[in-house]
TORKELUM-199126 format. One record per residue (C-alpha): residue in three letters; x, y, z. Coordinates in steps of 0.02 Angstrom, whole numbers, plus 50000, padded with zeros to 5 digits. Layout:
<atoms>
ATOM,ala,X,Y,Z .
...
</atoms>
This chain:
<atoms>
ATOM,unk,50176,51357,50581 .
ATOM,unk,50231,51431,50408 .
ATOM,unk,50363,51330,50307 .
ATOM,unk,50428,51390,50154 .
ATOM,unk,50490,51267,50050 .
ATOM,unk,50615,51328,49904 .
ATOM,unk,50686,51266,49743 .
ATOM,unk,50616,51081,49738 .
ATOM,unk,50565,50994,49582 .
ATOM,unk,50363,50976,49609 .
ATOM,unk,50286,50825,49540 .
ATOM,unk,50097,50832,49543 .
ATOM,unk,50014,50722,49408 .
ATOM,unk,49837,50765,49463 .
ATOM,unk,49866,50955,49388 .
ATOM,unk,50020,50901,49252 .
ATOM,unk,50139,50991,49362 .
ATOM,unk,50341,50938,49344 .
ATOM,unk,50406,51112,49382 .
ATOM,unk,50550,51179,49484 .
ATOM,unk,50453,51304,49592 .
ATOM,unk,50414,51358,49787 .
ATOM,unk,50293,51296,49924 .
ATOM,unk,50224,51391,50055 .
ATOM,unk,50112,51309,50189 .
ATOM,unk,50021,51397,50326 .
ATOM,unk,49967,51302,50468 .
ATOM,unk,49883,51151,50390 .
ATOM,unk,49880,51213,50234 .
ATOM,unk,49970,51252,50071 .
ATOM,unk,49940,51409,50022 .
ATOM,unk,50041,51456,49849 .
ATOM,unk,50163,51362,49741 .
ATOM,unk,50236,51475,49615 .
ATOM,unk,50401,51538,49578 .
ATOM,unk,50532,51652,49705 .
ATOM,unk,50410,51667,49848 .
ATOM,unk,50466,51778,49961 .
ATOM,unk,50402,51772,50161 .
ATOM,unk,50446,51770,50326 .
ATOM,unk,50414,51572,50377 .
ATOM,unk,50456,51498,50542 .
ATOM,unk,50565,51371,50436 .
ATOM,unk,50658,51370,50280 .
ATOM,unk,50686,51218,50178 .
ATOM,unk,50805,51234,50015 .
ATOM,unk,50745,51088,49909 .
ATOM,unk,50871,51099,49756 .
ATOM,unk,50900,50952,49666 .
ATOM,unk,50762,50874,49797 .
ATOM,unk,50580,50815,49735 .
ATOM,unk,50425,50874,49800 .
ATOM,unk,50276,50767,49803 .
ATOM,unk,50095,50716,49863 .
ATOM,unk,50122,50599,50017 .
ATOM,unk,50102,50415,49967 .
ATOM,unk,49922,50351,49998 .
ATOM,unk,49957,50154,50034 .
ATOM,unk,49809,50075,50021 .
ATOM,unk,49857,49904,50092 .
ATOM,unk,49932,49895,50269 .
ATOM,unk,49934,49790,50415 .
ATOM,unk,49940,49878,50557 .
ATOM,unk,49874,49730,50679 .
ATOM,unk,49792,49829,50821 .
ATOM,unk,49689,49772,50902 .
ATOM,unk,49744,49625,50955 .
ATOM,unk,49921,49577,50891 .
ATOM,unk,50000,49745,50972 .
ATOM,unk,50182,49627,51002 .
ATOM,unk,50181,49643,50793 .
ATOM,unk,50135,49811,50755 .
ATOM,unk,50033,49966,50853 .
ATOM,unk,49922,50121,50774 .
ATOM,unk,50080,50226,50853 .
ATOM,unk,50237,50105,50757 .
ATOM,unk,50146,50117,50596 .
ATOM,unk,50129,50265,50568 .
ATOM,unk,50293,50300,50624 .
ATOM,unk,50331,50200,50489 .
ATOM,unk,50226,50277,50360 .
ATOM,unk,50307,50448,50386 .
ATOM,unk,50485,50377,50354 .
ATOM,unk,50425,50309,50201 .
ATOM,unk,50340,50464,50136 .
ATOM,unk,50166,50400,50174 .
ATOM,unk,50042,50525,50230 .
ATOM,unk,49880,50421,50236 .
ATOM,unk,49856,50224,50218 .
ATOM,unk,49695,50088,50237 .
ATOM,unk,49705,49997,50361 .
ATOM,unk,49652,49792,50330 .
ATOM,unk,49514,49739,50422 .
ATOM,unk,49608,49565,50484 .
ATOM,unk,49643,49617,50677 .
ATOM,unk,49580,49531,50830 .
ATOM,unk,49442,49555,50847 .
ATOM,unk,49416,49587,50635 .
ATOM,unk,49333,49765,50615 .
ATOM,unk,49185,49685,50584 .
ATOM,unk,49056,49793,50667 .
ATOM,unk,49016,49984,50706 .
ATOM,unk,49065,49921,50893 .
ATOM,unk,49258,49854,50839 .
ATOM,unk,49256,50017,50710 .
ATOM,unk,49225,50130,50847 .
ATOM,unk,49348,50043,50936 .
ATOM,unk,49492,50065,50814 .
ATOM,unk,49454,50243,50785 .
ATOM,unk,49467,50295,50958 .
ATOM,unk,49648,50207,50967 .
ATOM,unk,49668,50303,50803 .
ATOM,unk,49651,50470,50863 .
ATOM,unk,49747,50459,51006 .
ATOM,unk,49890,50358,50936 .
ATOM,unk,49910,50416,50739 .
ATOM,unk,50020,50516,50647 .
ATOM,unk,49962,50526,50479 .
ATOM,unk,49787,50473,50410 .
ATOM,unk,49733,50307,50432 .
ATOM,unk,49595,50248,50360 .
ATOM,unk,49471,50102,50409 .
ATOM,unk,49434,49950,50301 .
ATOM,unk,49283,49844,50362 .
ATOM,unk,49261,49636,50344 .
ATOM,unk,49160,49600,50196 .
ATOM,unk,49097,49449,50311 .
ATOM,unk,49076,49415,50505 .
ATOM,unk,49239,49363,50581 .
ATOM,unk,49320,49357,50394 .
ATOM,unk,49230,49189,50387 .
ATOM,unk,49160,49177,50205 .
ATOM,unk,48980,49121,50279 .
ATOM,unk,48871,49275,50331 .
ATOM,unk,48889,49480,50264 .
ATOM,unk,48936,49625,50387 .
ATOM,unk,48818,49748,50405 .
ATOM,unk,48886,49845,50262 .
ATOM,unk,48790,50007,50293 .
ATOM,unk,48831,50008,50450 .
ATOM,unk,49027,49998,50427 .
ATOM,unk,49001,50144,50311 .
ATOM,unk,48889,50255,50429 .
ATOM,unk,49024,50208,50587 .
ATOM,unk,49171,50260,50447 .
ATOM,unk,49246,50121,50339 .
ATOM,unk,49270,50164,50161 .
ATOM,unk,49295,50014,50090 .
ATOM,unk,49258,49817,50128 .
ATOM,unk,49392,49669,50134 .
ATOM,unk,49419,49487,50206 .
ATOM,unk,49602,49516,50165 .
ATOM,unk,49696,49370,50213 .
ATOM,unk,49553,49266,50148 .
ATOM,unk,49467,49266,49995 .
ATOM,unk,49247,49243,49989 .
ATOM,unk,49237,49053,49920 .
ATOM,unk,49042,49100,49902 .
ATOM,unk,49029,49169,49748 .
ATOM,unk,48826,49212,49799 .
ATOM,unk,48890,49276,49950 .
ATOM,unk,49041,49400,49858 .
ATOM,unk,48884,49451,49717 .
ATOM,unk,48777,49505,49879 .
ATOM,unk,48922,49609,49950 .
ATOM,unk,48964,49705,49762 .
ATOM,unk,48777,49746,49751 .
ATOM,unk,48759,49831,49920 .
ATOM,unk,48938,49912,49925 .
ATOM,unk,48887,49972,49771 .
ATOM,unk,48740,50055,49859 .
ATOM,unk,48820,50121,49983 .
ATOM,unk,48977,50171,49885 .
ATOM,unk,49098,50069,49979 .
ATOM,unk,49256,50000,49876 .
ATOM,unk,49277,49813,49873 .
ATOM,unk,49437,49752,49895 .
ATOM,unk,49463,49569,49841 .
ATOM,unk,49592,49450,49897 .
ATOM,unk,49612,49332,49765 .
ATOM,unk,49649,49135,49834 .
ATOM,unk,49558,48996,49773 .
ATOM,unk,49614,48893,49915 .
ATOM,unk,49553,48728,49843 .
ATOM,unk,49701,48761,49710 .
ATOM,unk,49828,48849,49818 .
ATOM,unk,49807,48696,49941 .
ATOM,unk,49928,48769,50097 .
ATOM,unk,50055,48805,49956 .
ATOM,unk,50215,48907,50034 .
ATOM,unk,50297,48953,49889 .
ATOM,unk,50283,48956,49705 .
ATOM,unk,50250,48801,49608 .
ATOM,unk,50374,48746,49478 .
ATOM,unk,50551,48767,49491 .
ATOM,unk,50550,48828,49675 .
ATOM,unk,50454,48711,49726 .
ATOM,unk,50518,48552,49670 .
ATOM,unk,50701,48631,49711 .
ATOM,unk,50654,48661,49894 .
ATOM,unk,50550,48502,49918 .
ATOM,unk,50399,48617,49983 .
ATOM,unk,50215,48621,49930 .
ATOM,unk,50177,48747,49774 .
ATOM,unk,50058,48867,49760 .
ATOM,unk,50017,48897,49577 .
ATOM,unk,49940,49034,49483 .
ATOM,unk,49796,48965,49449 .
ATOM,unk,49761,48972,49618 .
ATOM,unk,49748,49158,49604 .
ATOM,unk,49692,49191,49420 .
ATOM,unk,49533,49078,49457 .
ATOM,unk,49486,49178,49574 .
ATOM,unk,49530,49339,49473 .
ATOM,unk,49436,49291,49346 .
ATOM,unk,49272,49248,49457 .
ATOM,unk,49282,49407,49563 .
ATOM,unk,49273,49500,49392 .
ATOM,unk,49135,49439,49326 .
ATOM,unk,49042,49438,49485 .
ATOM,unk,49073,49630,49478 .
ATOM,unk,49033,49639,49277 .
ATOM,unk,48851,49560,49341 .
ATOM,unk,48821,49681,49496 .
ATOM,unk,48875,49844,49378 .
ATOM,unk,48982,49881,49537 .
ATOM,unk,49170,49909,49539 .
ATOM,unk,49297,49791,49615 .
ATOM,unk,49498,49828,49658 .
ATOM,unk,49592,49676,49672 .
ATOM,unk,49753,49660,49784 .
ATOM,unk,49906,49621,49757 .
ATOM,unk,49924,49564,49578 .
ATOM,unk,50059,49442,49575 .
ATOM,unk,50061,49351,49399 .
ATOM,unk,50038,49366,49218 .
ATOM,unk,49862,49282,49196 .
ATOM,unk,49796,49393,49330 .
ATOM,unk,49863,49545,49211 .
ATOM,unk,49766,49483,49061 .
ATOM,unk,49619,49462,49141 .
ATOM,unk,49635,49623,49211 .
ATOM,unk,49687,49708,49044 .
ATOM,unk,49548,49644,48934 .
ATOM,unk,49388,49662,49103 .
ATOM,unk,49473,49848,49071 .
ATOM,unk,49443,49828,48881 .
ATOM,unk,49275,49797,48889 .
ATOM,unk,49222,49935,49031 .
ATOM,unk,49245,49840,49205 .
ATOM,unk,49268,49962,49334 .
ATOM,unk,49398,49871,49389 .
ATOM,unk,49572,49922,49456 .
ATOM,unk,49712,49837,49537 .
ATOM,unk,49873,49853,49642 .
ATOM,unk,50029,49762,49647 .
ATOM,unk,50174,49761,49790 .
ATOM,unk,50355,49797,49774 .
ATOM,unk,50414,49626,49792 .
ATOM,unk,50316,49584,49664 .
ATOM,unk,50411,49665,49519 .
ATOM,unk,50570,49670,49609 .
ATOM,unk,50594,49495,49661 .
ATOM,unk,50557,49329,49599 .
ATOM,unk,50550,49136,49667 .
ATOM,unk,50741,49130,49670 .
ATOM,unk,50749,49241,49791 .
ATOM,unk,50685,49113,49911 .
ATOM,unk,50795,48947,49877 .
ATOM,unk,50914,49003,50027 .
ATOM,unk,50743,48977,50137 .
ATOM,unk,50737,49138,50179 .
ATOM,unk,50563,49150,50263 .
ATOM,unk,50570,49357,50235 .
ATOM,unk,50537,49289,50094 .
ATOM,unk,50379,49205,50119 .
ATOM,unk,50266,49310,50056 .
ATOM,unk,50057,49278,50017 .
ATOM,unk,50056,49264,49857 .
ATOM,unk,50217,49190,49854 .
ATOM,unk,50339,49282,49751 .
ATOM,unk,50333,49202,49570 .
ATOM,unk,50419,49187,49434 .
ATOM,unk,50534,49308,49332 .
ATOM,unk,50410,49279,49171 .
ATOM,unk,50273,49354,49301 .
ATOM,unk,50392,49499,49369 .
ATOM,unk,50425,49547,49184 .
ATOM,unk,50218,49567,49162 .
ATOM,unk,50189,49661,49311 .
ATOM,unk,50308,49767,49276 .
ATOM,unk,50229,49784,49105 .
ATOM,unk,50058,49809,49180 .
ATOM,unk,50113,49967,49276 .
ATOM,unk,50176,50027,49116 .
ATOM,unk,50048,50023,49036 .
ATOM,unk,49921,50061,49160 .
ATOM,unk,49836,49900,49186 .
ATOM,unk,49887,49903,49360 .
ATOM,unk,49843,50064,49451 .
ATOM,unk,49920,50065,49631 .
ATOM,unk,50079,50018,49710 .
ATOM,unk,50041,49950,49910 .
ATOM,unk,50162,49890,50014 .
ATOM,unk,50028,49755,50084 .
ATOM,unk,50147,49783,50245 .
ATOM,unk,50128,49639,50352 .
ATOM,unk,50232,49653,50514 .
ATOM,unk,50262,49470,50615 .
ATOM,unk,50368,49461,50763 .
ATOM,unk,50558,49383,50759 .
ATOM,unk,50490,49182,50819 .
ATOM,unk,50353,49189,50705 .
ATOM,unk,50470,49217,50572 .
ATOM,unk,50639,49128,50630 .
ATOM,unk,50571,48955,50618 .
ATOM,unk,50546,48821,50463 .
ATOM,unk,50506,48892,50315 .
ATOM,unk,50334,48795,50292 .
ATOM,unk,50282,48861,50475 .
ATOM,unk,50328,49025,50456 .
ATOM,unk,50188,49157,50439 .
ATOM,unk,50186,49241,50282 .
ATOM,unk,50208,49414,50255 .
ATOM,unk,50359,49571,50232 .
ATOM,unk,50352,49732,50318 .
ATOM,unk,50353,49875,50161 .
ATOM,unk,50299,50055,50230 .
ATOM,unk,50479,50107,50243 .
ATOM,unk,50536,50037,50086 .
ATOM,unk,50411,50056,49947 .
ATOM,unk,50453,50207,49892 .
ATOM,unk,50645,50172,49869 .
ATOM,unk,50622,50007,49785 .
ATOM,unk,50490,50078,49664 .
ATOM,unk,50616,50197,49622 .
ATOM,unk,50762,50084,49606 .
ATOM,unk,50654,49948,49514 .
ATOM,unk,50525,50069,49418 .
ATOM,unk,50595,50247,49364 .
ATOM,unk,50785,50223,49356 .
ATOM,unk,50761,50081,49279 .
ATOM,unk,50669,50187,49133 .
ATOM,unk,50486,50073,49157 .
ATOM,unk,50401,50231,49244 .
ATOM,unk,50419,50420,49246 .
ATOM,unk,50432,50533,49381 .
ATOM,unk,50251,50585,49353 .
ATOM,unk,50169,50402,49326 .
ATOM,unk,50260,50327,49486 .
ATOM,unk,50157,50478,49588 .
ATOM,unk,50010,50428,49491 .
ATOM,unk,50024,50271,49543 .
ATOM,unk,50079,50304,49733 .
ATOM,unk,49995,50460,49767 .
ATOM,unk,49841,50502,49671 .
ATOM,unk,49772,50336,49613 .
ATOM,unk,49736,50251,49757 .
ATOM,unk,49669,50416,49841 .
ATOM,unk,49547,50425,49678 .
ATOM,unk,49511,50248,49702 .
ATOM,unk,49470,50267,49885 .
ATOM,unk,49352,50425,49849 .
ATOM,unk,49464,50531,49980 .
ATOM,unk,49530,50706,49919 .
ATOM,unk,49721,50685,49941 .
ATOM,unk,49867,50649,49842 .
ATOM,unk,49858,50819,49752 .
ATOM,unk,49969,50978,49785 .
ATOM,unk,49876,51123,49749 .
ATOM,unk,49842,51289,49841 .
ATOM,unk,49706,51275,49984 .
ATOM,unk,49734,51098,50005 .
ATOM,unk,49789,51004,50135 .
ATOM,unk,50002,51005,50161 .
ATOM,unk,50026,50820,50156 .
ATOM,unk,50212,50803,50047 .
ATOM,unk,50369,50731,50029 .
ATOM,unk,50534,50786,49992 .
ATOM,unk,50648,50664,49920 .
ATOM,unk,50832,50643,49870 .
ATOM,unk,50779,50521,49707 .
ATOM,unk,50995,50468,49691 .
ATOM,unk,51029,50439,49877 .
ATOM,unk,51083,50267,49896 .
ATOM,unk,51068,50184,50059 .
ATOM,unk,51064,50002,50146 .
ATOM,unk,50910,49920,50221 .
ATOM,unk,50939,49884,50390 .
ATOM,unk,50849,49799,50531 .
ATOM,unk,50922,49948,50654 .
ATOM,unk,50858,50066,50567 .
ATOM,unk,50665,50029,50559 .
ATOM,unk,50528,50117,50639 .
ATOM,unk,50395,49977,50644 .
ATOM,unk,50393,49885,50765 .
ATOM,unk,50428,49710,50662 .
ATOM,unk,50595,49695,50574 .
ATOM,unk,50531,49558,50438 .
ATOM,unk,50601,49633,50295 .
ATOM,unk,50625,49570,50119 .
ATOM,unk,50744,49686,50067 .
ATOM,unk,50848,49691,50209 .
ATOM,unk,51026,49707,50158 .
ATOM,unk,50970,49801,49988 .
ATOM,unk,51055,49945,49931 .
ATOM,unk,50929,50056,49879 .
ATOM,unk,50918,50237,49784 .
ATOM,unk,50791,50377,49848 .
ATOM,unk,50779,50447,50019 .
ATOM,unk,50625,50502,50089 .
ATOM,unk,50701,50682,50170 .
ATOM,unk,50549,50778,50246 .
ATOM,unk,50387,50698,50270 .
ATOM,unk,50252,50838,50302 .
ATOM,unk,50078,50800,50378 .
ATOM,unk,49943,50922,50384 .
ATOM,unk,50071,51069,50363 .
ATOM,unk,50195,50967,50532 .
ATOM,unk,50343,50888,50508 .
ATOM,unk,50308,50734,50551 .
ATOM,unk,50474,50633,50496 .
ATOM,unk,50656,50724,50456 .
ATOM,unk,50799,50605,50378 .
ATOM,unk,50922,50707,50483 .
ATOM,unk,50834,50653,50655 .
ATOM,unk,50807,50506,50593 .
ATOM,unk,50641,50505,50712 .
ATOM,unk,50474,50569,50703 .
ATOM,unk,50460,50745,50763 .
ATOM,unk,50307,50799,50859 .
ATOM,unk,50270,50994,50822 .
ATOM,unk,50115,51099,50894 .
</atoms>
């Protein structure tokens, strides 16, 4: 299929690009961008006053299959994704059974293939069952096709046990993605402790509780020469400890979520258990130094960490609820609304940030636009205000935090290996040979 895309502001940080110019893609590939291109295409798309960029890599998702299907499937994901601009994604390793061998890898891929459509990638347990006592076969997760290790959901207590998994990631080039909970400190916490807490009557879950293990995780990496990422970011100590490991040379890097510098612990004194989120949202001292982190570059991804739970698990008392908010079909708009309207990013460093940092993290060769490379873009409105609402979702779970938001920046087109995969007018994914 040949699409010829016209008049859209492009946005590609990888080659400085912020030009008004022209796309053409050829079957599964884009093959010029320059200025009044002029050929027959099978489909015309006028892009004025429209943005064109790299398809959001989101490196933290939930997508739950195997083994919680009710939640989330391979197929409702990714459905998902392509509403919310996202062309490729990681998928955590915390399914039933965890992806914890080349047998349960093999497994996912195969529902993968025939279920996906947009990339998803495979992250592998750093330990059997997510338990924290004994390693995964680490080679073999990368041979069978994981590209990067995580007990997400659950941090390694065994600080022996983490150093072992740095030093052979590190030899077989696998990314280490750490969940930060020192669960000693964060106790069964459900929401932040201070205010909130004490307000609400519930059990806190303070910072330290993260920091700690921020901190450790760090230096284990420092002492295996390896590099580290470390999920969702939520408060300020974990930003200093990140800025100054960065100082000194740590190959370390680090994502935050969208709730996380657009909402703080006030947002949950109604009990709202969208709200309930792991970290728990903190407090507006932390939002302001996340949001200075991405600034500045300390932080280097935005992830939605979307975590789909059915209606009962999430319609019950706040200190039984599971924790969690869907994000795929809302990043985008809220790092927009939060981020660059707000004047806190650019254009160009909220790409960097969704696009081409996390694919540079993850060694994979997307989030660029450039001739001969793979058509995987977005068009988007960047003023187009519109309401989060349950109806409108495409995963499968409905467990919003922003529901009822009014939001600016529409994802329009979301193009997949040179297919239209979602179109804001349908409203529905479109399947094209």
């Amino acid at each position: 299929m040949k699409i010829l895309i016209k008049n859209g502001l492009i946005i590609d940080p990888a080659t400085n690009l912020e030009q008004v110019l022209d796309i053409f893609i050829e079957d599964t590939k884009i093959l010029k961008i320059s200025k009044n291109i002029d050929r027959p295409a099978d489909l015309l798309i006028d892009a004025k006053d429209k943005i064109i960029m790299p398809g959001i890599i989101d490196m933290h998702v939930h997508l739950r299959e195997p083994g919680r299907e009710d939640k989330e499937t391979i197929l409702t994901g990714t459905l998902a994704a392509s509403r919310g601009g996202v062309t490729g994604l990681l998928a955590m390793p915390n399914t039933t059974p965890p992806i914890d061998s080349a047998k349960n890898i093999k497994l996912l891929s195969g529902i993968i293939k025939k279920s996906a459509i947009v990339d998803v990638y495979i992250a592998g347990t750093i330990t059997l069952g997510r338990m924290g006592k004994n390693l995964s076969d680490i080679k073999a997760l990368r041979k069978a096709g994981a590209i990067a290790i995580s007990d997400d959901g659950s941090s390694v207590d065994d600080a022996k046990l983490m150093l072992k998994a740095l030093i052979q990631s590190k030899k077989e080039k696998m990314l280490v993605i750490s969940h930060c909970e020192d669960r000693s400190l964060s106790k069964n916490g459900v929401v932040n402790l201070g205010f909130t807490s004490t307000r609400l009557g519930l059990r806190g879950v303070s910072n330290e509780s993260e920091y700690r293990r921020v901190e450790r995780d760090i230096k284990l990496a420092e002492k295996a020469a390896s590099s580290i990422h470390i999920a969702h970011v939520s408060c300020r100590e974990s930003v200093d400890i990140i800025r100054k490991a960065k100082k000194r040379g740590v190959k370390v890097t680090a994502e935050t979520a969208p709730h996380y510098f657009s909402l703080s612990e006030e947002d949950v004194l109604d009990y709202n258990t969208n709200m309930k989120v792991n970290p728990p949202l903190r407090s507006k001292d932390d939002v302001i130094a996340i949001k200075e982190a991405l600034k500045d570059g300390t932080i280097d991804v935005i992830a939605s960490d979307h975590a789909p739970h059915t209606e009962n698990e999430k319609d019950i008392e706040f200190e039984f609820a599971e924790t969690g908010t869907i994000g795929l079909e809302t990043e985008l708009a809220v790092s927009i609304t939060e981020l660059v309207l707000s004047g806190i990013l650019n254009w160009s460093e909220l790409v960097k940030k969704i696009s081409y940092n996390p694919a540079r993290i993850l060694g994979i060769d997307k989030g660029r636009l450039k001739p001969g490379h793979s058509a995987d873009l977005i068009i988007v409105s960047p003023y187009k205000e519109w309401v989060v609402r349950k109806e409108d979702f495409l995963s499968k779970s409905k467990n919003s935090a922003f529901l009822g938001r009014s939001l600016k920046g529409a994802v329009e087109y979301t193009i997949y290996n040179g297919k239209i995969v979602y179109s804001i007018e349908k409203h529905k994914t479109l399947f094209q040979g």
